[in-house]
C-alpha positions, 0 to 999 in steps of 0.5 A, a space after each residue: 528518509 527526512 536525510 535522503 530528502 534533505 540531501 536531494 534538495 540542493 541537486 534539484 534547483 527551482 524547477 526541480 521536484 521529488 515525486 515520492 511514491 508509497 503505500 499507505 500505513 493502513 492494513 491492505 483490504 483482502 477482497 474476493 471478487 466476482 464478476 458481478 460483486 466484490 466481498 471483504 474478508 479481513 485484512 493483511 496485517 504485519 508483524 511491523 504494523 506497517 512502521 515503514 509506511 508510517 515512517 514515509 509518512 512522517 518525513 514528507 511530513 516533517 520536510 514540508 513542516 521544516 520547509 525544505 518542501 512544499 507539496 504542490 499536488 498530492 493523490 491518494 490511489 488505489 490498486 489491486 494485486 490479483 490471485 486466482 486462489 487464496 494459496 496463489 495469494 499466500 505464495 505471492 505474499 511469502 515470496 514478495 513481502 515480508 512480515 506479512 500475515 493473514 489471520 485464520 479467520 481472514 483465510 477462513 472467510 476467503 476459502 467460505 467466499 471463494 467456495 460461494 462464488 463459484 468458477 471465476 472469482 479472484 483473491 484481490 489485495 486492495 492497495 492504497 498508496 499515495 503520490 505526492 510532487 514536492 517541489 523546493 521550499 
């Protein structure tokens, strides 16, 4: 990535800026939510430890510090991927990303919630992701 971004530089001019979006390197929260509370049951772990992210990381990083880039503005947000099950989430998982997995007591503590909670609740991937602007060093 540090290749592709070093690359970039030349084509965007003064005005120009890269907005680079992605996913944080730590394990997604998988939450059960009801209409009036919200449940933690483990997390969304990966055979690769998430080294992608923390790959993405790194290179902003390393742009900034070689100063190819400055980062001008930089957010840390939050979104949810919904299931109405566990096994919607797992179908979703299995056909969308790879080297992802859940527990047995992760899945174990979804099923117990979901039987608790009743009719409406949700199987929620809680994601955190960063946006950062980089403009030309």
């Amino acid at each position: 990535m540090v290749h592709a971004l070093e690359r970039v530089r030349p084509w965007l001019g003064s005005e120009g800026y890269v907005l680079e979006i992605h996913d944080v390197s730590a394990p997604p929260r998988i939450e059960v939510h009801t209409q009036q509370h919200q449940f933690y049951a483990g997390q969304l772990l990966s055979t690769t430890n998430y080294e992608g992210e923390y790959q993405a990381d790194q290179a902003i990083d390393d742009v900034i510090q070689a100063g190819i880039f400055n980062s001008r503005h930089s957010k840390t947000f939050e979104y949810y991927i919904r299931a109405d099950s566990l096994s919607s989430l797992q179908d979703f998982l299995t056909e969308s990303w790879e080297n992802t997995y859940l527990t047995q007591g992760t899945q174990q503590k979804v099923h117990e919630l979901e039987g608790q909670s009743g009719h409406g609740s949700e199987v929620v991937l809680h994601m955190i992701s960063r946006m950062i602007k980089l403009e030309p060093g």
